[in-house]
C-alpha positions as CSV (number, residue, x, y, z in Angstrom):
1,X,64.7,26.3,-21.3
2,X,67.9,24.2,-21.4
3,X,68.9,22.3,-18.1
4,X,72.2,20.7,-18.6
5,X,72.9,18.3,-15.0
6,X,76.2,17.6,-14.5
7,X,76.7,14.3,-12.4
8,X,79.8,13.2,-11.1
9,X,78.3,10.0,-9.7
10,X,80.9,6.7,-10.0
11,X,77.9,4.5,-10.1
12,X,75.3,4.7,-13.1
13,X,72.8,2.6,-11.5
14,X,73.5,4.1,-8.1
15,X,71.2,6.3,-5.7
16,X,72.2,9.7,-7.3
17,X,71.4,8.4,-11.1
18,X,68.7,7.4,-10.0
19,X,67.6,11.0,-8.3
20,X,69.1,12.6,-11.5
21,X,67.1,10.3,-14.1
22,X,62.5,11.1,-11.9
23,X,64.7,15.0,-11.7
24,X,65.1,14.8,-15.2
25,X,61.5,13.6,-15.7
26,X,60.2,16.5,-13.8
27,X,61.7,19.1,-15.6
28,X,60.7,17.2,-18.9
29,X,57.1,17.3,-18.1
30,X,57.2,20.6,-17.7
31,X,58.5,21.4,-20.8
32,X,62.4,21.7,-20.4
33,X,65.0,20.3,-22.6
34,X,67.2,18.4,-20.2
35,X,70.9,16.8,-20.8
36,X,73.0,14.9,-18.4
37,X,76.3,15.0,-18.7
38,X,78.4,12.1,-16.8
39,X,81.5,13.4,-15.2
40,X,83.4,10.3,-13.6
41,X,84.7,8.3,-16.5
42,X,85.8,11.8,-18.1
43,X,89.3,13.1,-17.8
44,X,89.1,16.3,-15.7
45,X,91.9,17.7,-13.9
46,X,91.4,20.1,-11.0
47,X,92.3,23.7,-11.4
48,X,96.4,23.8,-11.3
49,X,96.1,27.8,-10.6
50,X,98.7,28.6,-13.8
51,X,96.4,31.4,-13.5
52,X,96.7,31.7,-17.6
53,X,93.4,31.8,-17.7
54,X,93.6,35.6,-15.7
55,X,97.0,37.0,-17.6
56,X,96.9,35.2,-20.8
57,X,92.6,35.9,-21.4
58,X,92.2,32.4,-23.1
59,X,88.4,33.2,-23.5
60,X,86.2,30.5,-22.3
61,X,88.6,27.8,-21.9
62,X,91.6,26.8,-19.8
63,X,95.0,25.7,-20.9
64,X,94.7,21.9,-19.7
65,X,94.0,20.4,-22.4
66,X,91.5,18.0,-21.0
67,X,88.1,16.5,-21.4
68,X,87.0,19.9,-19.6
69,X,87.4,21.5,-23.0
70,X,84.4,19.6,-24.4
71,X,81.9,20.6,-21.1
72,X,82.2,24.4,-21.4
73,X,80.0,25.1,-24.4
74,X,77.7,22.1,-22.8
75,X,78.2,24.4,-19.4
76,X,77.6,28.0,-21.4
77,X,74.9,27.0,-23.4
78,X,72.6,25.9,-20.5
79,X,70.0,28.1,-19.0
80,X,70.4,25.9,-15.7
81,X,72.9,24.1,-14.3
82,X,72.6,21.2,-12.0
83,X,75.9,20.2,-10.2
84,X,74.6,16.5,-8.9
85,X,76.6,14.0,-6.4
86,X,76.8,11.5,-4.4
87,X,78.4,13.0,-0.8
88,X,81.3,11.5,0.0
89,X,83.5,12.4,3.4
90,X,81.4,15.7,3.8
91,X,82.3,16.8,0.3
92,X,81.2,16.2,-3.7
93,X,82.8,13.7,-5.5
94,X,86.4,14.5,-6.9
95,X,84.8,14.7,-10.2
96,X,82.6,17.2,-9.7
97,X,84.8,18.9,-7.3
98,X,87.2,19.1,-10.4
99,X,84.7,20.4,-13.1
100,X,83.9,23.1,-10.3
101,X,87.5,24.4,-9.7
102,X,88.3,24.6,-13.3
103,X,84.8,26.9,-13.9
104,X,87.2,29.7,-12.7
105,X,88.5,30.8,-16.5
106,X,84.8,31.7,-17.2
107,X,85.6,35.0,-14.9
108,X,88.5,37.4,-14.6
109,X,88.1,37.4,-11.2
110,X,90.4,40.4,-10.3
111,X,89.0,43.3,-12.0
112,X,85.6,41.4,-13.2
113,X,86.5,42.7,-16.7
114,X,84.4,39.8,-18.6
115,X,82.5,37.2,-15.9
116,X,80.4,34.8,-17.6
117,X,79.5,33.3,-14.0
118,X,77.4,36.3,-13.4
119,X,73.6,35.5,-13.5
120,X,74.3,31.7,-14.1
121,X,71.6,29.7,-12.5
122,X,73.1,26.8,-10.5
123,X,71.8,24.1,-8.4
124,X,73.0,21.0,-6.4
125,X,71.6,18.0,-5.9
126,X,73.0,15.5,-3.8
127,X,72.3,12.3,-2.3
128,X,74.4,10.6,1.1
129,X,74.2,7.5,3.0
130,X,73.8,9.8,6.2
131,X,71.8,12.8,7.9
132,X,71.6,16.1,5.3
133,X,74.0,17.7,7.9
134,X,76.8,15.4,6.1
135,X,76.1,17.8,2.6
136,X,76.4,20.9,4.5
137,X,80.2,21.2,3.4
138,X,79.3,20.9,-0.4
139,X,75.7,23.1,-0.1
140,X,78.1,26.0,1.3
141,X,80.8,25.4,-1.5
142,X,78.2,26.1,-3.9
143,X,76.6,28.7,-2.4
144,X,80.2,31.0,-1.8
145,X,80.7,29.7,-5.6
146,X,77.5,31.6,-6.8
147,X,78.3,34.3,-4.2
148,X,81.9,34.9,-5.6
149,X,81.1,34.9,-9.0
150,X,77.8,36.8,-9.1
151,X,76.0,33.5,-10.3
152,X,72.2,33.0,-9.3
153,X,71.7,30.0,-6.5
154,X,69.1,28.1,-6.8
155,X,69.2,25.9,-4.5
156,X,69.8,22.3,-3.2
157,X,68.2,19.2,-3.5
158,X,69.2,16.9,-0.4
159,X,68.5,13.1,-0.1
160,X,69.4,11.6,3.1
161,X,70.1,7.9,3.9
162,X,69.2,7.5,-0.1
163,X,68.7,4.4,-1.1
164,X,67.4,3.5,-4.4
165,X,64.6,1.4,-4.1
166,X,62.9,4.0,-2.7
167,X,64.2,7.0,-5.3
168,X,62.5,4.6,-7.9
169,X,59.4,4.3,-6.7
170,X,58.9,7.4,-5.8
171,X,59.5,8.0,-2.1
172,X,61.1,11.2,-2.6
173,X,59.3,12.7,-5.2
174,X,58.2,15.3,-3.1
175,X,61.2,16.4,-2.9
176,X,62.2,16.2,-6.2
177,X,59.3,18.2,-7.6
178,X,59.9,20.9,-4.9
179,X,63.7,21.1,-6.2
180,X,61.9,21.5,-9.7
181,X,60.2,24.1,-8.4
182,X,63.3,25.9,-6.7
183,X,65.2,25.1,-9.9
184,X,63.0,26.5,-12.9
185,X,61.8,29.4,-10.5
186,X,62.2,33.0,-11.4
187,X,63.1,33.7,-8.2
188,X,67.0,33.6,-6.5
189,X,67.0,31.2,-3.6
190,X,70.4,32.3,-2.4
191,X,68.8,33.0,1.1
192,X,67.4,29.6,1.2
């Protein structure tokens, strides 16, 4: 099983590489193969809706010719995908909300004559400096995503008030190997 977590985190030693790195742990001990991709120093521009990518049928790509190119095999490839960030104003980093928007050429989302969204197992995790109410923005964004595009949600992994320290030694580990759970489940958590 390939987990591929894509993090759009500006700080490398911050609170949500830290989540990201005991997540990735998890899921190693029980057997995955796990890659983390690292979205903020990448260049990756936001969906310009040229909408070539619904006329023109540029399979599995988009005509930016960005760093995005490189993430879609990464993005294909994976059994799982993890979308993780730190929340910033209610919403995921611009990073991440960039990678998102330009996941669109993956589906010809007028007639659904080729989707290669549908069954995709995604998954958020996200840490904040405030009260899990402040994700509830980006948790629905995902969710309408996986909705819309016929993917397979499972799930959300929220940290609240994060702060390092405590992700390192291991104060929300609970949480983290309940996420696992969520994550490598057989079961959709769309309802969830």
């Amino acid at each position: 099983m390939k987990v591929t977590i894509f993090n759009g985190s500006p700080r490398r030693e911050g609170n949500t590489c830290a989540a990201v790195s005991r997540f990735a742990r998890e899921l190693i001990g029980r057997g995955a193969e796990v890659e983390i991709v690292y979205l903020f120093k990448l260049n990756i521009l936001g969906c310009n809706h040229c909408d070539r990518c619904q006329h023109e049928r540029l399979p599995r790509r988009c005509s930016i010719d960005d760093d995005m190119l490189e993430l879609y095999p990464k993005y294909l490839a994976a059994d799982i995908v993890v979308f993780a960030s730190p929340i910033y104003m209610w919403q995921i980093t611009p990073c991440t909300q960039a990678f998102l928007t330009r996941l669109q050429c993956l589906c010809q989302s007028s007639d659904f004559s080729y989707n290669e969204e549908k069954g995709k197992k995604l998954a958020v995790a996200l840490t904040m400096g405030d009260g899990s109410d402040n994700a509830d923005l980006a948790v629905e964004e995902l969710k309408r995503f996986c909705q819309y595009f016929s993917a397979d949600y499972r799930g959300a992994m929220l940290i609240p008030f994060a702060k390092k320290a405590e992700i390192d030694n291991g104060q929300h580990d609970a949480e983290i190997t309940e996420f696992a759970d969520r994550v490598l489940s057989r079961v959709s958590c769309y309802l969830n």
